[in-house]
N, C-alpha and C positions, 0 to 999 in steps of 0.2 A: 702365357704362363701366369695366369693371374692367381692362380690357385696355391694354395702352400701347405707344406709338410703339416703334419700335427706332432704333438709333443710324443705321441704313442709313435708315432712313424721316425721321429729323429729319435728318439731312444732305439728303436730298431734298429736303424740306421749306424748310431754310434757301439751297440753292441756287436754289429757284424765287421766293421772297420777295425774293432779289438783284437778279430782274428787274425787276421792279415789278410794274403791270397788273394787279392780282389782284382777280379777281371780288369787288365788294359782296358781290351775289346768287349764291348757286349753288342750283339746281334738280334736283333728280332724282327721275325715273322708274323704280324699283326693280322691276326685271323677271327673271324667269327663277329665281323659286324653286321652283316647280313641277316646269320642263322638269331643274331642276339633282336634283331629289329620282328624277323619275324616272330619269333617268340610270342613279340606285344604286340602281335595283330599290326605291326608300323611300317612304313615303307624303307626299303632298303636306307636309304639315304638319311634316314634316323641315322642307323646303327653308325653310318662314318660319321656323323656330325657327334655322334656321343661317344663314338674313338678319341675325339680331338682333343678329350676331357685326361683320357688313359696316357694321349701321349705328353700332356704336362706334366702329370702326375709320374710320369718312366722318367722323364728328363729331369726334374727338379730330384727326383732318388737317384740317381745314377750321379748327379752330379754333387750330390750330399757326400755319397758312397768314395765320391774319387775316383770312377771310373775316366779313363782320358779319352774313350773315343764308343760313342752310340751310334748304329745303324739301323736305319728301320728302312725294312719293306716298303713304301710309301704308295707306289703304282707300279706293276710290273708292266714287263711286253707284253702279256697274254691279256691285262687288262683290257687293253683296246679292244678288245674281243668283245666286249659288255654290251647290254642295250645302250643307244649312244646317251639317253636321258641320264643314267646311270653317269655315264664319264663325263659330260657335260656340269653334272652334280659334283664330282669330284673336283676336275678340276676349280670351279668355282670356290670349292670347299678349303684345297690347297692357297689360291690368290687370296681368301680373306683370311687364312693362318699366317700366312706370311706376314699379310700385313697387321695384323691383331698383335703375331708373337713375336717379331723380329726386335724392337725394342727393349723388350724383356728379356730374351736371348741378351741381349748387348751388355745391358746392364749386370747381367750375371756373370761375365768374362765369357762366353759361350762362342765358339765360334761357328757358322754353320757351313757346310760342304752339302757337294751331289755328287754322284755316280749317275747312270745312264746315258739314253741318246735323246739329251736336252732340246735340239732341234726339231725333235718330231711333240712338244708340248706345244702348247696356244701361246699365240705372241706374246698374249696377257700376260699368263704363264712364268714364260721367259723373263719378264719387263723383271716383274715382281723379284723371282727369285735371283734376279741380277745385283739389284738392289739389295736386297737382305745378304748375300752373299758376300759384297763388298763391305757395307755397313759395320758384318761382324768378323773380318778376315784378320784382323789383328787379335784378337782376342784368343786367350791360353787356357784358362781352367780348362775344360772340355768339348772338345769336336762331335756336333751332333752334323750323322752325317745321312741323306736324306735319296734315297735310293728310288730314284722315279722315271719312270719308262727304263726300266730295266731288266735285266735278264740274266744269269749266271753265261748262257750258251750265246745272247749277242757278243758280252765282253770277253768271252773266249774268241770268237771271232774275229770281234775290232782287233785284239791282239794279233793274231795269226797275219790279220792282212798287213799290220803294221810293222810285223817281223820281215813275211816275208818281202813288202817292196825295200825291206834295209838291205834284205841280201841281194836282191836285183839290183839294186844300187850301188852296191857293196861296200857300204856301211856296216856291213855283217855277214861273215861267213856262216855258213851251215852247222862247225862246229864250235861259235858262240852258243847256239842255242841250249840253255840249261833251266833248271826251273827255277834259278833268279832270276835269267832275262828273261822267263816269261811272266813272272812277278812283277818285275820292272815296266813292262807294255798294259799292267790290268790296270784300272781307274782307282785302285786302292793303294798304289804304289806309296804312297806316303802316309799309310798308318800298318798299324800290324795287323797281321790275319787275329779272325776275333778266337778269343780265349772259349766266349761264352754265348752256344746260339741259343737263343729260347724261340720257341713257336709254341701262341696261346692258340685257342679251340680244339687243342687237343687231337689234332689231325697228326700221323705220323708222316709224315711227308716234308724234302727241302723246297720243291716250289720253285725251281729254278734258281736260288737265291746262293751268291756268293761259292758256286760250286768248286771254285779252286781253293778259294779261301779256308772253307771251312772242313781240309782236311783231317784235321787233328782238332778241332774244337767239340769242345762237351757241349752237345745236346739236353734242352730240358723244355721237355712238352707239357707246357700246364694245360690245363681240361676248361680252365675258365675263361670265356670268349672277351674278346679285345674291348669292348666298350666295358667292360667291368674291372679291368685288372688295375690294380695300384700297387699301389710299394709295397705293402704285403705280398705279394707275388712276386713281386721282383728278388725280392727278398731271400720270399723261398726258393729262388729258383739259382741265386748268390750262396743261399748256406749251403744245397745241394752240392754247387761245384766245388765249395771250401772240402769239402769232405772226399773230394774224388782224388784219385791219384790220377797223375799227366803222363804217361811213358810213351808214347812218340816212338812207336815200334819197340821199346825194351822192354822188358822184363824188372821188377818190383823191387828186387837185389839190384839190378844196375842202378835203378833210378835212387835205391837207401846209398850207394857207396857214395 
């Protein structure tokens, strides 16, 4: 997080905070480093290395903003799917973030979190984000939380198996089951479903990403690929949800009484 606001972005920043409404949760889908690399005739692997830039600049506005909890796409399950040079790239990508941002993170009251299935990363992997993990687990302004080897339909899964051996156990009857205990078993059990999903490149699609979660959250697809996007983006993607109404199945009249 070596990079910092400008005074044109904290004024942004403090004019949108004026309004109020400001996402608990905000969610993103970090797309388009790829399409952004080839572009410039450049190998995949630009594009995540010049993401890494997008994701200081979302953390350091989000955390201006008062947002209390950031989720990013970071590696899904289907990633594994990649040429291996590609996820070998990543990962590497990830172990020297950790260790570059984690201090930074610290210093800013940051806390950091993961979702996924952590055991299927490289030991290295592990080593690292154990460490940062620990390092920043005390820390309160904002939980940046970092969604890697994961899947919306694994963590529906891990859940289910971990329901059902309660009821074979009978730690739990069949008619516990509700959609807060199935809240309760997903890896996000300790923050709120997000307010506010955004997916940049423009692609309409969720990507397997936070499928329970984001049954009520407002959507906001920007067009501009991931290694580009900065707090102007975020931004607009912050004023857009300020201006939406939330009715959670009701109607415009229930939600004005």
């Amino acid at each position: 997080m070596a990079s910092k606001l400008t005074s044109e972005e904290i004024k942004l920043i403090t004019e949108v905070k004026s309004k109020g409404n400001i996402p608990r949760h905000i969610a993103i889908i970090m797309d388009g480093n790829g399409r952004w690399a080839k572009k410039r005739n450049l190998p995949r692997v630009a594009g995540h290395q010049k993401g890494v830039d997008s994701v200081r600049a979302v953390v350091e506005s989000c955390a201006g903003l008062e947002v209390e909890f950031l989720t990013l796409y970071t590696f899904s399950t289907e990633n594994w799917n990649r040429p291996n040079d590609e996820v070998s790239t990543l990962m590497r990508l990830i172990v020297r973030s950790l260790q570059n941002e984690t201090d930074e993170l610290n210093s800013n009251n940051i806390k950091l979190t993961t979702i996924g299935n952590s055991n299927s990363l490289p030991e290295v992997v592990q080593q690292e984000l154990s460490l940062a993990l620990k390092k920043t687990s005390q820390n309160t302004k904002m939980t940046l939380n970092l969604a890697l080897s994961y899947s919306g339909r694994w963590e529906l899964v891990e859940a289910i198996k971990t329901i059902t051996s309660k009821i074979l156990s009978g730690e739990l009857a069949k008619n516990d089951i509700s959609e807060e205990l199935v809240s309760h078993f997903l890896k996000t059990k300790d923050m709120p479903d997000p307010d506010l999903l955004i997916r940049s490149g423009g692609e309409l699609r969720v990507s397997n990403f936070l499928l329970w979660q984001i049954a009520y959250s407002e959507i906001f697809v920007s067009d501009v690929l991931w290694p580009d996007f900065r707090c102007k983006n975020l931004i607009e993607a912050v004023k857009d949800y300020q201006n939406r109404e939330r009715r959670f199945g009701l109607v415009s009249e229930q939600i004005k009484v």
